[in-house]
C-alpha positions, -999 to +999 in steps of 0.1 A: +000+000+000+015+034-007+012+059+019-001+098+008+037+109+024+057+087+003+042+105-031+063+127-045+062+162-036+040+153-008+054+160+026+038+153+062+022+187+063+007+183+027-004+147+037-021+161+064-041+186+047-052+162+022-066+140+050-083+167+063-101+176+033-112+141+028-085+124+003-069+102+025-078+071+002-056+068-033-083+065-056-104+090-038-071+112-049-061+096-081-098+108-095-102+141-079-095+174-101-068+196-096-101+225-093-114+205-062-077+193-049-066+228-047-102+242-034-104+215-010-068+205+007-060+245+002-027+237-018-019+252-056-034+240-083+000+231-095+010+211-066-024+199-065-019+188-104+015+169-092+000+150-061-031+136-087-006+121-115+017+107-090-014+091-072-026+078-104+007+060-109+002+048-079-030+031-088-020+020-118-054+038-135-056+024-174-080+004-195-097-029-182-116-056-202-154-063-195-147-097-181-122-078-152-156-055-152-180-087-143-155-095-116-156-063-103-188-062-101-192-094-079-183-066-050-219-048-055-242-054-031-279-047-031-298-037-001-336-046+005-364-025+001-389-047+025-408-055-005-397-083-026-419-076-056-404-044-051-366-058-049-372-078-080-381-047-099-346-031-095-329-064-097-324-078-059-327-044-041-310-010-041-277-010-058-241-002-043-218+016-066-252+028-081-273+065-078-308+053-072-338+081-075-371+079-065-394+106-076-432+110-066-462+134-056-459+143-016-472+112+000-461+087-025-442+068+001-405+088-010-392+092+026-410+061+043-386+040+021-357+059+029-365+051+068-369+017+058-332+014+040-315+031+067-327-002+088-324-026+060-289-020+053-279-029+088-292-066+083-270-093+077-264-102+041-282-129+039-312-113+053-313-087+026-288-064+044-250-049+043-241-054+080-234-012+074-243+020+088-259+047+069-257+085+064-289+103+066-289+136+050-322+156+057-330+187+039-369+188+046-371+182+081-386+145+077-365+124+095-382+106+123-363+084+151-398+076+159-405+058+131-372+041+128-380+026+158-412+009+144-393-005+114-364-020+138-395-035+162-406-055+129-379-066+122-368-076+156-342-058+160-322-036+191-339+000+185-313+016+203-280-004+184-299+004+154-305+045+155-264+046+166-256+035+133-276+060+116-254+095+113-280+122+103-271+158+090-301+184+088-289+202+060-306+238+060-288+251+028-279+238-006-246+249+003-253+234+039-261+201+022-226+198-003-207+203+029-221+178+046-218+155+014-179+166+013-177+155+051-188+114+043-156+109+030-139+119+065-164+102+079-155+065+062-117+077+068-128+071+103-135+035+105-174+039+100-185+013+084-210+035+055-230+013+031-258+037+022-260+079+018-295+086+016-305+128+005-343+132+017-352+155-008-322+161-032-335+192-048-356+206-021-327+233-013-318+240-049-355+248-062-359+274-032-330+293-037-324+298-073-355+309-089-361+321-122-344+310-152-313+334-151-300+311-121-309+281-139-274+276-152-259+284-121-279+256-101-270+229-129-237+238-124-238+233-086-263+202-089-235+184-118-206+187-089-227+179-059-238+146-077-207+141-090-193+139-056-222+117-047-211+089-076-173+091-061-186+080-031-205+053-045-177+046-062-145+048-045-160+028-010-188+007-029-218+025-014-254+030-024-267+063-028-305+070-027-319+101-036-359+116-034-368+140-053-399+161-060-419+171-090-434+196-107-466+199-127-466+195-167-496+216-176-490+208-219-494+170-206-526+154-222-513+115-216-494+097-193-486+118-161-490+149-156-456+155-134-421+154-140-390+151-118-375+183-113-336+187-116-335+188-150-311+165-177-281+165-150-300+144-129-316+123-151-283+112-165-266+110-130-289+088-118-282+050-125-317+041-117-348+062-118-382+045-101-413+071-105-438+063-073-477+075-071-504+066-048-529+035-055-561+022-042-567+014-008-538+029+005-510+007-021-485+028-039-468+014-072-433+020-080-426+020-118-390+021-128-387+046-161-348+043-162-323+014-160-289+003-178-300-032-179-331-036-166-367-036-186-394-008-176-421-023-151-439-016-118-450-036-089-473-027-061-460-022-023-479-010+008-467+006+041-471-004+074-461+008+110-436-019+107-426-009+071-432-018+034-446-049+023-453-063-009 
């Protein structure tokens, strides 16, 4: 393993800095930008330049064939949604190394599954689970210990062991919200053991603050880096990321639905899997997945419980 001090140019105070900014992990480093180095770790862009090639000899970053891909791959992990019509859907459960989006009208069920996946991924594997802890970023005000509780009681579980591996950050700004993105990185550094980062509502922040279309651009921009960040993550420690996000009306819409996830092109081609939920009869919701790289469009029905979703 090479150590950040024995890169070149990179003495103990520089090594410091970059663990401090989150870059303690090579590949974390070898796939940064100089931009965000030099932002990030405060160093020159130049030095910041230097420390990125030499980490990327040091990974030995080049071309690999699809069959060292499907090996790769063996490392993802999916986590369970409660429902297994539901898992089967997305293809076993919600994906590691994957950004997974759920979009819906308020009520659709978007944050009661993200309580349930902050449980779920602290089962055992073969109970659906990633024996992991999760990160809980909540810019809406709707997390609810409360109702963690009741998902841990169904699935008979120590309610107390179970909210102490849940690290939530109420993010009260968009800018709020990147930092607290950033900070996951340090965070895993640590030793904590992060399988999922769930953001309860993604674009809740960004649609308040820049209105009009002369800040459009200027949001895009902000959204393309903070999701970006989000897929290093993923990447980089093999975590899922599950996002909600809201919608907005489509008044020229005469068929199909008349809403559409806000956030615009740059998240619909961030996100690796995009499921579109609505409300059904007798209290059912459906979950229709509308994007996939290998998966065929289809929908199942779930329900939810006090003790969580069911198929």
């Amino acid at each position: 393993m090479v150590e950040l001090s024995d890169l070149p140019g990179v003495g103990e105070k520089t090594a410091e800095k970059l663990k401090d900014a989150g870059f303690a992990d090579m590949m974390r480093l070898a796939t940064a930008t100089p931009k965000e180095l030099s932002v990030k770790a405060e160093i020159g862009e130049g030095v910041a330049e230097k420390v990125i090639e030499a980490a990327r000899r040091a990974e030995n970053i080049t071309f690999e064939t699809a069959l060292e891909v499907d090996e790769r791959r063996k490392d993802v992990g999916h986590i369970t949604v409660g429902s297994q019509e539901f898992n089967d859907l997305i293809g076993g459960g919600i994906e590691t190394q994957s950004i997974t989006e759920v979009f819906g009208e308020f009520g659709s069920g978007k944050s009661q599954i993200s309580h349930e996946l902050a449980v779920t991924v602290q089962l055992p594997e073969e109970l659906g689970g990633l024996d992991g802890e999760c990160v809980f970023v909540d810019t809406e005000n709707t997390f609810r210990p409360e109702r963690i509780r009741q998902i841990a009681e169904g699935f008979e579980l120590d309610t107390t062991e179970v909210l102490s591996r849940i690290h939530v950050a109420r993010a009260f700004n968009s800018a709020h919200q990147i930092l607290m993105v950033d900070k996951i990185n340090e965070l895993i550094q640590s030793g904590v053991n992060v399988k999922l980062v769930i953001v309860d509502s993604l674009m809740a922040h960004f649609r308040a603050e820049y209105v009009g279309r002369e800040s459009l651009a200027v949001r895009q921009q902000k959204l393309n880096q903070h999701l970006h960040s989000l897929q290093q993550i993923a990447n980089t420690y093999n975590v899922a990321i599950f996002l909600t996000n809201q919608v907005q009306a489509k008044p020229d819409s005469f068929f199909g639905s008349p809403t559409k996830a806000i956030g615009g092109h740059v998240l619909g081609h961030a996100s690796t899997y995009r499921i579109w939920l609505k409300k059904g009869l007798a209290g059912k919701r459906i979950a229709r997945l509308v994007d996939s790289p290998h998966l065929p469009e289809g929908e199942c029905v779930f329900k939810i419980t006090s003790e969580g979703i069911v198929s």
